[in-house]
Each structure stands twice: as structure tokens, then as C-alpha cells.
VEXVEXRO-574549 format. One record per atom (N, C-alpha, C): residue in one letter; atom name; x, y, z. Coordinates in steps of 0.2 Angstrom, whole numbers. Example, Ala and Ser with C-alpha at 12.3 -4.5 7.8 and 13.67 -1.06 7.14 Angstrom:
2
@res->a | atom->N | u->66 | v->-28 | w->39
@res->a | atom->CA | u->62 | v->-22 | w->39
@res->a | atom->C | u->66 | v->-16 | w->39
@res->s | atom->N | u->64 | v->-11 | w->35
@res->s | atom->CA | u->68 | v->-5 | w->36
@res->s | atom->C | u->64 | v->0 | w->39
This chain:
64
@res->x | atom->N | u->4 | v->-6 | w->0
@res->x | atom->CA | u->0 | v->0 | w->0
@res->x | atom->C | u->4 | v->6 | w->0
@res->x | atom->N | u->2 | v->10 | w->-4
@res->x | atom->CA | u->6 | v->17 | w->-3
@res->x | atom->C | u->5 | v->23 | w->0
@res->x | atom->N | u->7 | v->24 | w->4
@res->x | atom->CA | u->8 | v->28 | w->10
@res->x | atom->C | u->8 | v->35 | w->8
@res->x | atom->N | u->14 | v->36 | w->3
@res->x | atom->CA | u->16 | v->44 | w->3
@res->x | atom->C | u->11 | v->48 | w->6
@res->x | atom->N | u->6 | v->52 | w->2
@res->x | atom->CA | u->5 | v->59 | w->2
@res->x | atom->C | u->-1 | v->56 | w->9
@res->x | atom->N | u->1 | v->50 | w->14
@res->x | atom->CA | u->-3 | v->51 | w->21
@res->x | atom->C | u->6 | v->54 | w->25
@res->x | atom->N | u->8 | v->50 | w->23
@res->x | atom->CA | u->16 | v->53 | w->26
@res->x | atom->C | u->19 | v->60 | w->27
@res->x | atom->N | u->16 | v->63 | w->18
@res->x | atom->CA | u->19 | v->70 | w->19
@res->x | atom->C | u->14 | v->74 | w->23
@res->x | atom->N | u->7 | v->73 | w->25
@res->x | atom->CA | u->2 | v->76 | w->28
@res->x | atom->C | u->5 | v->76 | w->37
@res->x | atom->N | u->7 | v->71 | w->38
@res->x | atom->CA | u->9 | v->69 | w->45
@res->x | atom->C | u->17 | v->72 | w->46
@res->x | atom->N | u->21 | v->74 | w->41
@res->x | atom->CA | u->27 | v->77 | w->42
@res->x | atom->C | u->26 | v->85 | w->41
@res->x | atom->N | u->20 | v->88 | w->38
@res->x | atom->CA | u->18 | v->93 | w->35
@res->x | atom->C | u->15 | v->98 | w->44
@res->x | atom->N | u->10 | v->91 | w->47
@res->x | atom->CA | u->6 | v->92 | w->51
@res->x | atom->C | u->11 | v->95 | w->58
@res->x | atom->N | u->19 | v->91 | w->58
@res->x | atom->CA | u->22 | v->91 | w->62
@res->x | atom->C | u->25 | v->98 | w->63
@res->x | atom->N | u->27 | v->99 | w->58
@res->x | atom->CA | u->28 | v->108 | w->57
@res->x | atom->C | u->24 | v->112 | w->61
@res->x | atom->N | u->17 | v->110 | w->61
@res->x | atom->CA | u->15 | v->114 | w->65
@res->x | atom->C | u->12 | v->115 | w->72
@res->x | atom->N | u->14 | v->108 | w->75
@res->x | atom->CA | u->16 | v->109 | w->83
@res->x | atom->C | u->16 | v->117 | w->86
@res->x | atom->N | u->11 | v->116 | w->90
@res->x | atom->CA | u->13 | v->124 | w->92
@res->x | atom->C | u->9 | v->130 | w->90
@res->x | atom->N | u->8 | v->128 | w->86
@res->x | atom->CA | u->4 | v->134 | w->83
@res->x | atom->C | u->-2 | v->135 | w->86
@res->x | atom->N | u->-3 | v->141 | w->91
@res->x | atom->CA | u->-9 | v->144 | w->95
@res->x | atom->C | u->-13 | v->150 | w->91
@res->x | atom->N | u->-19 | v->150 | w->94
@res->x | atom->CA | u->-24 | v->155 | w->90
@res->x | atom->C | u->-23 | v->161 | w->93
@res->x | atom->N | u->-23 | v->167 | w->90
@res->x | atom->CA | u->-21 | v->174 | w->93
@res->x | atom->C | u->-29 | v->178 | w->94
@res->x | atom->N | u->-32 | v->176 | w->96
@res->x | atom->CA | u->-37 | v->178 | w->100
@res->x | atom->C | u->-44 | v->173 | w->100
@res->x | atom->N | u->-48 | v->173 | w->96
@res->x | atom->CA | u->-53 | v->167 | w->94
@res->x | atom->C | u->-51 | v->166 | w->87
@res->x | atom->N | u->-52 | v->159 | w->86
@res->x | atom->CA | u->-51 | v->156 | w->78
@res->x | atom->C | u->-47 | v->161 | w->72
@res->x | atom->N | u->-41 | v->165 | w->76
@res->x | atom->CA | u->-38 | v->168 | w->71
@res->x | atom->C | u->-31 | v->168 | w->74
@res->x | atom->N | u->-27 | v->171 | w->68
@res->x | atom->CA | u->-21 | v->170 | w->69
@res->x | atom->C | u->-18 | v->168 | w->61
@res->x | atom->N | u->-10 | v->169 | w->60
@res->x | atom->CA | u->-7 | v->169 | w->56
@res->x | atom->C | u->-7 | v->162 | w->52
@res->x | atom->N | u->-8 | v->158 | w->53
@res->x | atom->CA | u->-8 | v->152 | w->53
@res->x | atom->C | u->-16 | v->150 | w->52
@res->x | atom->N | u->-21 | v->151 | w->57
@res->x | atom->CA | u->-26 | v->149 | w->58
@res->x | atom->C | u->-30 | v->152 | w->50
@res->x | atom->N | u->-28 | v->159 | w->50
@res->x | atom->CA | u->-30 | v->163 | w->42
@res->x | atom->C | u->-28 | v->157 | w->33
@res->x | atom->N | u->-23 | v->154 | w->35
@res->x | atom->CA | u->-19 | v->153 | w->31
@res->x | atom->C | u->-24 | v->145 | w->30
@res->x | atom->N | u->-24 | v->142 | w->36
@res->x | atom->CA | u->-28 | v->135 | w->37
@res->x | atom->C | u->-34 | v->135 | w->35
@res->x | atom->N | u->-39 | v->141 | w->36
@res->x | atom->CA | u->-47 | v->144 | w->34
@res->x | atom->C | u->-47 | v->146 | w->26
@res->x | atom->N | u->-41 | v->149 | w->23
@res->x | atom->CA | u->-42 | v->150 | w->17
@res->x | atom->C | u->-42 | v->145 | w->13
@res->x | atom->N | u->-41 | v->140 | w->13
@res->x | atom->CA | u->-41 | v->133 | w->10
@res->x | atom->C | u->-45 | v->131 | w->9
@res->x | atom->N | u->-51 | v->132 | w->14
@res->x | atom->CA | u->-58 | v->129 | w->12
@res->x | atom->C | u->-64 | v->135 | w->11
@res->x | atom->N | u->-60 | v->141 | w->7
@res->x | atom->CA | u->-65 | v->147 | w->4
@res->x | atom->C | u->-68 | v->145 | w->-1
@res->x | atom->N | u->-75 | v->144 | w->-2
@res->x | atom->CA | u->-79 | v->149 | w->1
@res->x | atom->C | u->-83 | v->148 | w->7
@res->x | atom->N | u->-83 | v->140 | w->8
@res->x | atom->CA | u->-86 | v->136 | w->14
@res->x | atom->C | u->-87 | v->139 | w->21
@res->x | atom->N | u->-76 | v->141 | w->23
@res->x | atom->CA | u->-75 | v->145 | w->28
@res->x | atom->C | u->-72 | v->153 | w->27
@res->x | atom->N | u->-74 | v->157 | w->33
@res->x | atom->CA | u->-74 | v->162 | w->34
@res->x | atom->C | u->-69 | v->163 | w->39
@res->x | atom->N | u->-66 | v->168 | w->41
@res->x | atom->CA | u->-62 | v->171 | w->47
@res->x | atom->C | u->-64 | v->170 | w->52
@res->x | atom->N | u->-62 | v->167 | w->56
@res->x | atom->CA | u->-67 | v->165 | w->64
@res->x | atom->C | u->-70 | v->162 | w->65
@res->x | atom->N | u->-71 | v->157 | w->60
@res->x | atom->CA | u->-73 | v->150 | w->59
@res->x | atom->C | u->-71 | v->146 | w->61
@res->x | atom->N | u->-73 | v->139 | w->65
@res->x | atom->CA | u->-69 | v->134 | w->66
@res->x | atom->C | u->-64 | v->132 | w->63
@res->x | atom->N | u->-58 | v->130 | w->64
@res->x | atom->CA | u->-52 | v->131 | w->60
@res->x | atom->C | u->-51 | v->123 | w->59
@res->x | atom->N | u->-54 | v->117 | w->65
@res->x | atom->CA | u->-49 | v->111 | w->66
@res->x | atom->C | u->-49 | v->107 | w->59
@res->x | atom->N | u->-54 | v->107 | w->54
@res->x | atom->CA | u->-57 | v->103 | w->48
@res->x | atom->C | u->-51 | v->108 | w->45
@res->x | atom->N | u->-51 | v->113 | w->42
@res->x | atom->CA | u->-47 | v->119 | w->37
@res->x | atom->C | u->-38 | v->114 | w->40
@res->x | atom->N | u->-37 | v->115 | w->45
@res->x | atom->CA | u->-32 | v->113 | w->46
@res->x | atom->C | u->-29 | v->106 | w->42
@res->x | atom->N | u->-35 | v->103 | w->43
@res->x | atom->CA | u->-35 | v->94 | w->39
@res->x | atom->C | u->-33 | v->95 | w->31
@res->x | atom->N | u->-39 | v->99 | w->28
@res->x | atom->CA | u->-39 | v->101 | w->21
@res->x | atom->C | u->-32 | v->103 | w->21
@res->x | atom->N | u->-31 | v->108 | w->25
@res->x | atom->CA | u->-24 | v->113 | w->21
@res->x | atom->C | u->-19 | v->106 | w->19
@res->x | atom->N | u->-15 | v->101 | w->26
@res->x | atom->CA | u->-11 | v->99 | w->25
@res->x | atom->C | u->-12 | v->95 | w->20
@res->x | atom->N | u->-17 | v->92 | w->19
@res->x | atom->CA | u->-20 | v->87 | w->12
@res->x | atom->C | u->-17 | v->91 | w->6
@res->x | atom->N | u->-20 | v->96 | w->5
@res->x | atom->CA | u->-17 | v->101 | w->-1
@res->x | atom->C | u->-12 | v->102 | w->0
@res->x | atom->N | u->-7 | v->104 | w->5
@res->x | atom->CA | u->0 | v->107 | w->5
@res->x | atom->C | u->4 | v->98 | w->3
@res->x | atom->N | u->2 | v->95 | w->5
@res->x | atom->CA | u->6 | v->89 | w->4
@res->x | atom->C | u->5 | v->85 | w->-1
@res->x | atom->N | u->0 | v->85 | w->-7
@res->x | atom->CA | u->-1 | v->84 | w->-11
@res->x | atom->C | u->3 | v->89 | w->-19
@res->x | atom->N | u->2 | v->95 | w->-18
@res->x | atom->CA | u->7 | v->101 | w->-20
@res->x | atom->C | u->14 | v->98 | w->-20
@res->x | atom->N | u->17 | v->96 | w->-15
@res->x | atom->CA | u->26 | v->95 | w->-13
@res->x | atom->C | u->23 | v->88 | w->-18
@res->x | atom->N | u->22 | v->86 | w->-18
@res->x | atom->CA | u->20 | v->77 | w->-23
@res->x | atom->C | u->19 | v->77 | w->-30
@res->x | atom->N | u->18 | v->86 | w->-33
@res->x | atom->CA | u->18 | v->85 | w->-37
@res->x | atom->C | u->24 | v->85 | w->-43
């Protein structure tokens, strides 16, 4: 079974250890995590699913 683009998601994810919200559901990161599921998500949205998305897409982009 092929692994990769779960691999780069979880090496991608690791990156991001750390990252806290700078007030409610926002933040420099948190913004970045939310724009990846536009038009769905807004600014100040739950971010935890955006974060899923993002990595999927960022790690799939590095695989291409």
C-alpha cells in the first residue's frame, strides 16, 4: 500500500506543533488554514477541519 502523500500530511502536520490562535479562531496560521476551504470557511470559523484540508493540499502540491 502506498503511503506517501498520508506521510507528507503527517510530516507537514508536524511543522505545525505549536501553533496557537491569537485571539478566537484567528491567527497567522489559523488565516492561512481557513483560506483553503474558501468559500465554505470564513475568518473566525472553526479552523480544526481547514487545518485537515490545508495539510492534504499542501502535501499533495510537494508530490507533485
Amino acid at each position: 500500500m502506498n503511503r506517501t502523500i498520508a506521510m507528507a500530511v503527517v510530516k507537514g502536520a508536524k511543522q505545525n506543533v505549536g501553533v496557537l490562535e491569537q485571539g478566537v479562531n484567528a491567527g497567522k496560521y489559523i488565516d492561512t488554514y481557513q483560506k483553503s476551504c474558501v468559500p465554505v470557511l470564513s475568518a473566525g470559523d472553526p479552523w480544526c477541519a481547514a487545518f485537515v484540508v490545508y495539510r492534504f493540499v499542501s502535501a499533495a502540491e510537494v508530490l507533485r
